[in-house]
N, C-alpha and C positions, 0 to 999 in steps of 0.2 A: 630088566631095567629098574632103577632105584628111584621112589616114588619121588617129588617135590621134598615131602617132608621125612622122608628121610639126608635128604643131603646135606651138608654144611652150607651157610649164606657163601654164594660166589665171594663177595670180599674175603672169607677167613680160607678158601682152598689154597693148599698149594698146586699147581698145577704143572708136573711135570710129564705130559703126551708129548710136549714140540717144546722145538723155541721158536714156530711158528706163533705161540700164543704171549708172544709179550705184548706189553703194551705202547703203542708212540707215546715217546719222551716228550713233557713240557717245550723242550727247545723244536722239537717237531713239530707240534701242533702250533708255535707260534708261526714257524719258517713256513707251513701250508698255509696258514690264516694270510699272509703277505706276499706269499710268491706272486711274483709277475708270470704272466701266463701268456701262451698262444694255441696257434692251429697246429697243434702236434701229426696232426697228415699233410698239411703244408710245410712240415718244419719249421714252423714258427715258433713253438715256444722256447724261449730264452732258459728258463731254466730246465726243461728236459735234456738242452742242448749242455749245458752246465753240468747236469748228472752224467750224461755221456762220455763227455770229454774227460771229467773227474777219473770216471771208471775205466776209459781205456787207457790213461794215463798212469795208473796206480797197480793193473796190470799190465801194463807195458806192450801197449797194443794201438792203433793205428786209429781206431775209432770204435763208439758203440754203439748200443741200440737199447731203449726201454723197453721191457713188456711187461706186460701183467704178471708173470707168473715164472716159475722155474721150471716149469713143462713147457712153459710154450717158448721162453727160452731154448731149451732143448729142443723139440719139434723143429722152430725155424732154422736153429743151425743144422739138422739133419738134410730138409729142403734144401737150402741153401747149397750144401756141398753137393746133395745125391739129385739122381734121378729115379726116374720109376724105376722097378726093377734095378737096381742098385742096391748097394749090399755094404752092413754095418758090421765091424766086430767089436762085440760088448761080453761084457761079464754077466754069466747066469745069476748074478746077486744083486746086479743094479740097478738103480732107479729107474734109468728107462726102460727098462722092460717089466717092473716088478708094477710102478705106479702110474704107469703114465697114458696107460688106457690103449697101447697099444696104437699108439697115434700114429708112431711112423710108419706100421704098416698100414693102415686103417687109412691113414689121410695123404701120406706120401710114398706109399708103394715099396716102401725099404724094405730089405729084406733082413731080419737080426739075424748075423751069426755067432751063436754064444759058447762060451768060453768058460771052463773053470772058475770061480774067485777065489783065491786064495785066502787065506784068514785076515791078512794085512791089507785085503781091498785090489790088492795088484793083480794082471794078470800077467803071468808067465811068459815072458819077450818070446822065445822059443816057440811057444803055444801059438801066438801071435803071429808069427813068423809061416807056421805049418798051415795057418787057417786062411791065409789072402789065394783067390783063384786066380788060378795059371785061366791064359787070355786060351780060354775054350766055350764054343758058342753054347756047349751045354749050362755054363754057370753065370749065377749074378755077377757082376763087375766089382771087385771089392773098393767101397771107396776111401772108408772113415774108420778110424781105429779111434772107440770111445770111450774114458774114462773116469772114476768117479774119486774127486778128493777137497772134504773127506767120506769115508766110504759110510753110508747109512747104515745099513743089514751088516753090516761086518762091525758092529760098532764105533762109529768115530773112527776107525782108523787111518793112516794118514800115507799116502805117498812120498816120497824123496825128493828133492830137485836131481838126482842123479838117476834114478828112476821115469821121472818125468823126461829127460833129457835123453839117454837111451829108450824109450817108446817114440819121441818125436825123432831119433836118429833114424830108425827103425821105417817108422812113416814115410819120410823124405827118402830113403834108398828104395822105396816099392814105390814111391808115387803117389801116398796116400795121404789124407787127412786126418789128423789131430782133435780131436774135442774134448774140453773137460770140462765134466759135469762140477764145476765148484761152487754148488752151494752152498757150502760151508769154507769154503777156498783158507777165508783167514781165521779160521779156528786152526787148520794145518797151518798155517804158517808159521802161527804162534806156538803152537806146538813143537813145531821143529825146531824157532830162534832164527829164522829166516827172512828175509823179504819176500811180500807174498809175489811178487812180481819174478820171482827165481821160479815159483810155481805154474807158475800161468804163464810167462812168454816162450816157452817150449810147445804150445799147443798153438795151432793153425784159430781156435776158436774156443770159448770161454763163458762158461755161463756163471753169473755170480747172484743169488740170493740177497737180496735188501731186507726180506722180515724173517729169516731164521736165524734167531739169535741177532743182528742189527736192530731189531724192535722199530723197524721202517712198518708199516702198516699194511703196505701192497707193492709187488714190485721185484723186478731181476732186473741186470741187464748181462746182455750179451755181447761183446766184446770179440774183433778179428780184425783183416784187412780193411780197407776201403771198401775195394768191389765187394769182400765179399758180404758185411754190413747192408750194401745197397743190394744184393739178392737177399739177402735175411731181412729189411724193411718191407718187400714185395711180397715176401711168403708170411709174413707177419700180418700184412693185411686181406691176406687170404682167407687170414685164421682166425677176424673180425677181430684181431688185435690194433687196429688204427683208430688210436687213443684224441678226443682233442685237445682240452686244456688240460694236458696231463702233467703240467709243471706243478697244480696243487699235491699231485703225491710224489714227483720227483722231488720236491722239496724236502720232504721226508728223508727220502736216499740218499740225497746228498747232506742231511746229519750225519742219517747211519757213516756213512764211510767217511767221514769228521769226527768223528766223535765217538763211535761205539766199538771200532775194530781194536782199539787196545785196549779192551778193558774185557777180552775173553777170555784170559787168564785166570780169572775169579769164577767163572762159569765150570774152567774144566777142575779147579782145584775144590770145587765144591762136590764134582761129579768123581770124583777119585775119596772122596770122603763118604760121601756115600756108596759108591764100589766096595771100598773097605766094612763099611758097618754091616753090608748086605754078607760079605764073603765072611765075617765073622759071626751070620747070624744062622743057628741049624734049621735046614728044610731049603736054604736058598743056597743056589748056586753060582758065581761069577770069576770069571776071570780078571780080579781085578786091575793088575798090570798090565792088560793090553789096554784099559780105558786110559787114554791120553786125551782125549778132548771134552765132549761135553755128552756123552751119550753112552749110557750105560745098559746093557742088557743082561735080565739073569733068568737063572732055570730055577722051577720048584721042583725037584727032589722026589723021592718016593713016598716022602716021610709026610707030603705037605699032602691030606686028603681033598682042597680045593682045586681047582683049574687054574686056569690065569684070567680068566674072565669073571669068575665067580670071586678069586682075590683082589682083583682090581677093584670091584663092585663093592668089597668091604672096606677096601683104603678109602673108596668116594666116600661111602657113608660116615670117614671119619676125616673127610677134608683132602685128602690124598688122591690127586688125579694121575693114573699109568696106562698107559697102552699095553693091551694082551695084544702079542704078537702072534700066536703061535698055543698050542692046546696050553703048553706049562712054561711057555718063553713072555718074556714081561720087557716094555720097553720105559728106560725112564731119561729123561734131558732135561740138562739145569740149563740156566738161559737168567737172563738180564733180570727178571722180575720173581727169583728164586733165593733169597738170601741163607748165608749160610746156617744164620740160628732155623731157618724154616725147614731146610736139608737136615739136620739132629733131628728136628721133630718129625719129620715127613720118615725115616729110621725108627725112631719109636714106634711108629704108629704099622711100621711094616714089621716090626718085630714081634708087636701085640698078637698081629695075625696070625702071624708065624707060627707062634708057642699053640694060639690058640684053634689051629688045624692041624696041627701034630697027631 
């Protein structure tokens, strides 16, 4: 670890680990400071009901649900659909099973069955198809067919509405359910030139991030039918997610999705600029043309004698915050509080390294 005094002052870092780490916007902290507020387990508060409605309106869905988090987002929609002993199929590269602490087995008895990921995040319809269990008392019951867009571990990458559309066809002729993980939902949208609702009303159920890259502070919500909303409010408060005056941070949310979902296009053109500085600089490795949205990953080389742990730990010491992934994989995401002159220097200062572990 890098002493105190070796680090840059927090104001001068750039900080590219998440774009969990922005900051709530002026216009946020004023609309928390005023929200009108209720008993959020009574369903009283006026404005959590406002973020809801907003959300499952925008994806194009019947109503929604706040929670804390994009895991527990996920979590409750797992509950929701499955029973004990009931059975998920996911992608080997995904969120829920990579970060999420292994919840749905752990707390709702699911059973994951995983699946290839393909480089583009997708999984193989085909694959999909082979993996649901024939009605045999030897097997879990397959229920939910669940996926991620845009894809984290696979970089940013982005699923189709014709892709999405054929999984949810797919779903519907076996009897199954739909989930997608969209935490980053309208980074793909925008990506694509889409309505993000072309993305999201093809799934039975829909989880959407408020503080990755929206610069909300805390917060998802989750998005499906009616009924199934009121079984995911139930498993939500299982999971000591029954929030009360939780309209001071739905206020927040319902910025972010006013205000901050069109303006992620500066995020991903900043991530594709820095993609390039990296794929022109020797000892680093990237793909840069697959980076379409805001998340970039690369390799160090043979040529780079540090780790990825030990190179991050020299970008800190010079203001430059990355995530090691991985022994010699590096993770970097531009987000709302990243501007483009900071991305040139935040390159500099990866190139310095570069030369200088050659």
């Amino acid at each position: 670890m890098l002493t105190p005094t070796a680090m840059t002052a927090a104001s001068d870092r750039i900080d590219l680990r998440s774009d969990t780490l922005t900051q709530p916007t002026p216009a946020m902290r004023e609309a928390m400071a005023s929200a009108a507020v209720g008993d959020d387990v009574f369903d009283e508060d006026p404005t959590v009901h406002r973020l809801q409605e907003l959300a499952a309106t925008m994806l194009g869905h019947e109503a929604g649900l706040f929670v804390s988090s994009g895991t527990m987002g996920n979590l409750t929609a797992m509950l929701a659909h499955c029973g004990r002993g009931d059975e998920v199929i996911l992608g080997n590269e995904c969120h829920i099973l990579h970060y999420e602490q292994g919840g749905i087995a752990a707390l709702g008895g699911i059973v994951p069955r995983t699946l290839p990921t393909q480089p583009d995040g997708s999984l193989r319809l085909e694959e999909i198809e082979a993996a649901i269990r024939a009605d045999d008392v030897h097997f879990p019951v397959t229920r939910v067919i669940a996926l991620e867009n845009t894809h984290n571990r696979m970089g940013g990458t982005v699923q189709t509405v014709a892709y999405m559309e054929q999984a949810a066809a797919l779903a519907r002729s076996r009897g199954l359910k739909l989930h997608l993980d969209g935490a980053r939902l309208f980074n793909a949208a925008i990506a694509l030139g889409v309505p993000v609702n072309a993305l999201s009303r093809p799934a039975n159920s829909v989880s959407l991030c408020l503080s990755k890259g929206l610069s909300a502070p805390v917060g998802s919500v989750l998005v499906g039918e009616k009924s199934f909303i009121a079984r995911a409010r139930r498993a939500r408060k299982a999971l000591g997610g029954g929030m009360r005056q939780a309209g001071v941070l739905a206020a927040a949310g319902i910025v972010a999705l006013e205000q901050m979902t069109t303006r992620l296009a500066e995020d991903h053109a900043n991530a594709r600029i820095l993609a390039d500085g990296i794929a022109a600089t020797p000892g680093l490795n990237v793909d840069a043309a697959s980076v379409v949205t805001n998340i970039v990953f690369f390799e160090l080389d043979a040529a780079i004698a540090n780790d990825a742990s030990t190179f991050c730990q020299q970008a800190a010491a010079r203001g430059v915050l990355m995530l090691p992934t991985g022994s010699r994989r590096i993770r970097a995401v531009t987000h709302a509080d990243v501007s483009c002159g900071q991305v040139e220097t935040a390159l500099e200062i990866i190139r310095h390294i570069s030369d200088s572990c050659s």
